[in-house]
VMD Tcl script that draws the C-alpha trace (Angstrom):
set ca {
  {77.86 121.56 173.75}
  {77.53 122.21 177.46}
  {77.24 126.22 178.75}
  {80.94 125.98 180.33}
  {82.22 124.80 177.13}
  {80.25 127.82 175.78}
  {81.21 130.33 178.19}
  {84.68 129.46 177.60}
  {84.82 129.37 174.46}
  {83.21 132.72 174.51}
  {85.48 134.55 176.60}
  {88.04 133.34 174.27}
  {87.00 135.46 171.61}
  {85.88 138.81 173.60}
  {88.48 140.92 175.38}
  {88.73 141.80 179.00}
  {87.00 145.37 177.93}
  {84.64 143.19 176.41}
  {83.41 141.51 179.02}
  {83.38 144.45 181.16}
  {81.43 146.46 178.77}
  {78.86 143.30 178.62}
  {78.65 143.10 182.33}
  {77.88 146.40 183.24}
  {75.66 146.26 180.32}
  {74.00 143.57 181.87}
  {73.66 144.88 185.24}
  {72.77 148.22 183.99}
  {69.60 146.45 182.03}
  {68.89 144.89 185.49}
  {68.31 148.29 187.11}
  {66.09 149.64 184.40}
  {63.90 147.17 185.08}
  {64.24 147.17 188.45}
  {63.55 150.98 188.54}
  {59.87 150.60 186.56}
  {57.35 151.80 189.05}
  {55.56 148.10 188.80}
  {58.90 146.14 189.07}
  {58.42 143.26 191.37}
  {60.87 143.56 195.03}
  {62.60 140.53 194.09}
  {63.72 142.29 190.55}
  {65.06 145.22 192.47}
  {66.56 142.77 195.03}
  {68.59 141.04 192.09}
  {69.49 144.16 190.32}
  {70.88 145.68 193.53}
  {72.55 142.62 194.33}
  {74.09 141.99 191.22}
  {75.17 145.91 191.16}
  {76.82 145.43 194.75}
  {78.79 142.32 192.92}
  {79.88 143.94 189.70}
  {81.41 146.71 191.95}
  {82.79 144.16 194.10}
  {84.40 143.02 191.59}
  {85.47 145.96 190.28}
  {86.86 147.51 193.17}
  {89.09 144.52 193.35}
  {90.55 144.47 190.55}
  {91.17 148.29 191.24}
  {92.90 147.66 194.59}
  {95.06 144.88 192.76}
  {98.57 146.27 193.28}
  {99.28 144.43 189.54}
  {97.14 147.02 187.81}
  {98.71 149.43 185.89}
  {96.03 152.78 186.21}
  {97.50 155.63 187.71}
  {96.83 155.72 191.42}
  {94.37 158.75 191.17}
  {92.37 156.84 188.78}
  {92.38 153.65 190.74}
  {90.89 155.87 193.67}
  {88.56 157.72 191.97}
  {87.01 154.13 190.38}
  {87.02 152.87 193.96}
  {85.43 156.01 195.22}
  {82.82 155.52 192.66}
  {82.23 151.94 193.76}
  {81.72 152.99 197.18}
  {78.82 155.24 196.17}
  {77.34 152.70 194.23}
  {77.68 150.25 197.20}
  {76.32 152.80 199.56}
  {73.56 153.89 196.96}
  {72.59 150.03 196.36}
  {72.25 149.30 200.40}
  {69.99 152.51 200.90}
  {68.04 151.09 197.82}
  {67.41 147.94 199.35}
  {65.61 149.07 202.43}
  {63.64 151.61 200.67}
  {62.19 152.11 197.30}
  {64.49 155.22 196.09}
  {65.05 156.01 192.19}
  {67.46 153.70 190.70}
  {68.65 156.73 188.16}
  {71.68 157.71 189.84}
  {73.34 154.00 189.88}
  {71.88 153.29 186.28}
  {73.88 157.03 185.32}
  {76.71 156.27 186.77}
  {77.07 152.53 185.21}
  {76.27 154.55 182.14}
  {78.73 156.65 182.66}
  {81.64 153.81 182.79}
  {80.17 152.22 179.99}
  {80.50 155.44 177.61}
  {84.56 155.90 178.90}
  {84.89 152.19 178.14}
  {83.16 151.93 174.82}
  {85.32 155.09 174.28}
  {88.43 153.70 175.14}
  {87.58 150.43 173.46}
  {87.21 152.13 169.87}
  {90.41 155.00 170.41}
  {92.42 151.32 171.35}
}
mol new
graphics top color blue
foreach p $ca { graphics top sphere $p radius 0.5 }
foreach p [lrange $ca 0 end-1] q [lrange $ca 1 end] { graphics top cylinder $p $q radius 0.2 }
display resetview
């Protein structure tokens, strides 16, 4: 079976929360890594980059006028991606602690997982 059969397949069965829950998952896994003291640059340069993405992506979805959150939650979320773009960039140029982006994808994970298993 080829991986886009897979993948497809896959996404079939998991929810949108889901696969939110497993990307930031992902991403978050990325940074601890990324945030060991003997991590190599080009881990921290894909964990960043890949953080910067996932917020992207995020933020999008946010701004999409179809979504249904409240518009106070919408711009809190896209305040919070913001930092995390902001805090990725400054990352990239010099070796800073990683903890406050992995916290704060921690963070959304917990309210999602919560929201997942009150659903």
């Amino acid at each position: 079976m080829s991986y886009a059969a897979y993948a497809g397949a896959q996404s079939a069965i998991e929810s949108p929360r889901d696969l939110e829950i497993r990307a930031i998952s992902h991403i978050t896994s990325q940074l601890l890594d990324a945030n060991k003291p003997d991590a190599q640059p080009m881990t921290r340069i894909r964990a960043l980059n890949g953080n910067m993405r996932l917020w992207t992506l995020l933020m999008e979805y946010l701004a999409d006028p179809a979504n249904a959150l409240p518009a106070s939650v919408k711009a809190n979320y896209i305040s919070l991606g913001l930092f995390a773009h902001r805090t990725s960039m400054a990352a990239l140029s010099q070796r800073s602690d990683l903890s406050p982006l992995i916290r704060l994808n921690t963070d959304i994970l917990d309210a999602l997982d919560n929201q997942r298993r009150a659903a």
